[in-house]
N, C-alpha and C positions, 0 to 999 in steps of 0.2 A: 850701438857699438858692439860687435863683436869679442869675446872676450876667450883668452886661453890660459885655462886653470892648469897647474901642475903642484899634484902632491909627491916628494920623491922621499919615499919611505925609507927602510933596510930589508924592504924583502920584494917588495913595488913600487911601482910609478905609474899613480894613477894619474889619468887626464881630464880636462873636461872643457869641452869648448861651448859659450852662454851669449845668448841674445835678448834685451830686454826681461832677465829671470828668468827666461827656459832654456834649458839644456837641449843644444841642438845634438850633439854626439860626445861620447863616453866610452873610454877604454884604459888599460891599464898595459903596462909589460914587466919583465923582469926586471929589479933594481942592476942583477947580472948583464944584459942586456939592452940599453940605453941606447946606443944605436937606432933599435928596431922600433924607435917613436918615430923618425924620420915616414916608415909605411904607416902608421899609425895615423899621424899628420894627414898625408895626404888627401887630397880632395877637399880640405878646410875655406870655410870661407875668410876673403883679408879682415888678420883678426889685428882691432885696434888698442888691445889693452894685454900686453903677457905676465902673468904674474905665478912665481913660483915658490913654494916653500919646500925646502929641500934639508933633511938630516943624511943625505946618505955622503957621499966622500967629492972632495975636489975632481977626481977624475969622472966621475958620472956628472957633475953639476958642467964641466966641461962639453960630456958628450948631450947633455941635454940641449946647451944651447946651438951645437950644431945641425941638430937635426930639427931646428924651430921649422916653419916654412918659409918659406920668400919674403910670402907675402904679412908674415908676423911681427906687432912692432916688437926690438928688442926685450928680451927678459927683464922683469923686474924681480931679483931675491928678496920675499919678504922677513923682514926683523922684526920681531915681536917690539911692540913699544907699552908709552906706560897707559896710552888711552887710545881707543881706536872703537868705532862703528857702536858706542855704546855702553862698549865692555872699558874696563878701568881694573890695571892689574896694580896688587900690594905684592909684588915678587922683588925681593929685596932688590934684582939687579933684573928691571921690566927684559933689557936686550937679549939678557943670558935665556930666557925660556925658551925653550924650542918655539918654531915657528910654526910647526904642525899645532901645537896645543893651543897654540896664539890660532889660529884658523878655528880651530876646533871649537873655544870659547864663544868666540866671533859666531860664528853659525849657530852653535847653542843658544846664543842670548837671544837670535834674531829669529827663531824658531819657538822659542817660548818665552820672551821676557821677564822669566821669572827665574826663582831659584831651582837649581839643578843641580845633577851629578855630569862629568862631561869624563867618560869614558871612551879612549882608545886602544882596543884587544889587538894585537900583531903581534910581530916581534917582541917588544916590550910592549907592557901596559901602562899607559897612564891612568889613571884615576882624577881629575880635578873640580874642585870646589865653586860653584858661580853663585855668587850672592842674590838676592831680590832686588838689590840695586844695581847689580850688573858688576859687582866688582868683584873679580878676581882672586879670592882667599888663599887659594894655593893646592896643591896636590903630591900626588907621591908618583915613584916610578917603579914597577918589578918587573921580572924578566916574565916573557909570553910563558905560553903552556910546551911551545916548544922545544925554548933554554933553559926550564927549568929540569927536564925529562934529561936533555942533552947534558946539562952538570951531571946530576948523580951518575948518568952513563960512566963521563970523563975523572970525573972523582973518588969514585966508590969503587971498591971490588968487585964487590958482587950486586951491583943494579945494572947491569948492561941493558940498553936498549930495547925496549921490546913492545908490541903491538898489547896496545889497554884498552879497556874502555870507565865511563864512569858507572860506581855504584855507590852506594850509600855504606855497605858495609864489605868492602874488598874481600875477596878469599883468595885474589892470586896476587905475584908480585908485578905483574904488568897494570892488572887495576886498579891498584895501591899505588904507583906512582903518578899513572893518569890522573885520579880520585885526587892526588895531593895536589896537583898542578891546580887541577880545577875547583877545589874548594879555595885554595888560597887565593886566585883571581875572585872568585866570588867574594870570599873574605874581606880582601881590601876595600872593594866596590862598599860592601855593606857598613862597614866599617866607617868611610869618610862621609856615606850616605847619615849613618846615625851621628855623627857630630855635627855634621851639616843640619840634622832635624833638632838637634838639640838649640842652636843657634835661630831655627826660622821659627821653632813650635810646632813644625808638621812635617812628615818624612818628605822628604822632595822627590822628584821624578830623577830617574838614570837615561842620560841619554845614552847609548851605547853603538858602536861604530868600530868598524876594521874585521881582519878576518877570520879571529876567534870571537866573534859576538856569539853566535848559537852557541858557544860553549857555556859561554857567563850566561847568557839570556837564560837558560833553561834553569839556574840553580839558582837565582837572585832571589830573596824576598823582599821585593821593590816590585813600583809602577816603573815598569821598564818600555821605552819607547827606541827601537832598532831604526840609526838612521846612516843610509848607505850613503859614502863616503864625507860624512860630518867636515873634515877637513875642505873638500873642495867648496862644500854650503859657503863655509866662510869665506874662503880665497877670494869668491863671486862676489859677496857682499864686499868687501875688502877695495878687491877691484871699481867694483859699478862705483861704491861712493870715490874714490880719487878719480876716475873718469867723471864726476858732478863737479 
C-alpha cells in the first residue's frame, strides 16, 4: 500500500509518499504556502493510507486537504494517544501532546529501541525523554534559535537584529546573541540528556531532527545521531501498522 506522510509544522510542510518502508518521493513547502502541495503531489502513485500530523492553523490543515490528489484516500489527523507502535506515553493528558512529538517518539523508538533523547530543532524545540521501555517520560519546549534572536530584537532597546555567528567567547553584540541562542538549545538537549542518564546509568543517544540540527549538532557533548525528517519515520510506522 502506498502511503502519504504529511508533517505540517510552523514554518514547513514536509511530505513523504512510502511503499513497503521505502520512501518513493520527498518534499516539503511553505507552512505560508499550502496551496503549492497540490504541484508537489502531482504525479503520485494512488495512495491507500493519508496520514497527517499538523500544529500549524485550521486554515492551512484546510488548504492541505484540498490539495490531497484524486487519487488519495481521505486525510487522517493524527492524535497522539496513550500507546501506540510501542511507544507508551506518562503525559498527564496523552491527547493534549503535539502530534509532531507523538510521530517523533514513534520513529525514535522504532530506530533504536532503546533509551534516547528525541529532539526536534525549528521553530521551537522540543527536547523529549524515551525510556528503555519505550515509555514516554516527558519533555520540555523553547523557542528556536530564531524566536529567541527575534524577542531580544522586539523587546530590548538596544539588541536590534543583527547577522552573528557562534563562538565560544563572543567579542561582538551579534555573536553574543547568536552564541546565547545556541548554547541554550544545546543546554536543554544536554540537560534532559543527563537526567535521562541519571535514570538509565549511562548517557543515552540524541536523536536530533528539523532545521536547526547542524546548529545543536556541532555543540552537544552527546552521541548525536541526525535523523532527517524524524517525524515522517514515525507517521510511516503509524500508518503501515493501522493499514495491518
Amino acid at each position: 500500500m502506498n502511503l502519504l506522510l504529511i508533517d505540517a509544522g510552523n514554518t514547513r510542510i514536509k511530505w513523504g509518499c512510502s511503499s513497503d518502508g521505502e520512501w518513493l518521493r520527498q518534499g516539503w513547502v511553505a507552512t505560508t504556502e499550502p496551496a503549492a502541495l497540490a504541484a508537489e503531489f502531482a504525479g503520485l502513485p494512488a495512495i491507500g493510507r493519508t496520514l497527517v500530523s499538523c500544529v500549524a492553523g485550521d486554515a492551512e490543515r484546510e488548504a492541505i486537504a484540498e490539495a490531497l490528489p484524486a487519487s488519495a484516500a481521505p486525510p487522517r489527523w493524527l492524535v497522539s494517544s496513550a500507546a501506540q507502535c510501542g511507544v507508551r506515553s506518562s503525559y498527564a493528558d496523552p491527547s493534549s501532546l503535539g502530534p509532531d512529538r507523538w510521530a517523533a517518539l514513534v520513529g525514535a523508538w522504532q530506530l533504536t529501541g532503546a533509551a534516547c533523547v528525541v529532539v526536534n530543532a525549528g521553530t521551537t524545540m522540543t527536547v523529549d525523554a524515551l525510556g528503555g521501555d519505550g515509555v514516554f517520560l516527558g519533555g520540555c519546549i523553547l523557542p528556536g534559535a530564531r524566536l529567541m534572536r527575534e524577542s531580544l530584537a522586539r523587546d530590548t532597546a538596544r539588541l536590534a537584529q543583527r547577522d552573528g555567528a557562534f563562538s565560544y567567547f563572543p567579542d561582538n553584540t551579534g555573536d553574543a546573541i547568536f552564541s546565547g541562542a545556541v548554547n541554550a538549545l544545546a543546554g536543554a538537549v544536554e540537560r534532559v540528556a543527563k537526567y535521562l542518564g541519571e535514570i538509565n546509568g549511562s548517557p543515552p543517544p540524541v536523536l536530533l531532527s528539523g532545521g536547526d540540527a547542524p546548529l545543536v549538532e556541532k555543540r552537544l557533548n552527546a552521541q548525536v545521531t541526525v535523523v532527517d525528517n524524524l517525524v515522517l519515520e514515525g507517521l510511516a510506522r503509524i500508518a503501515a501498522q493501522s493499514a495491518g
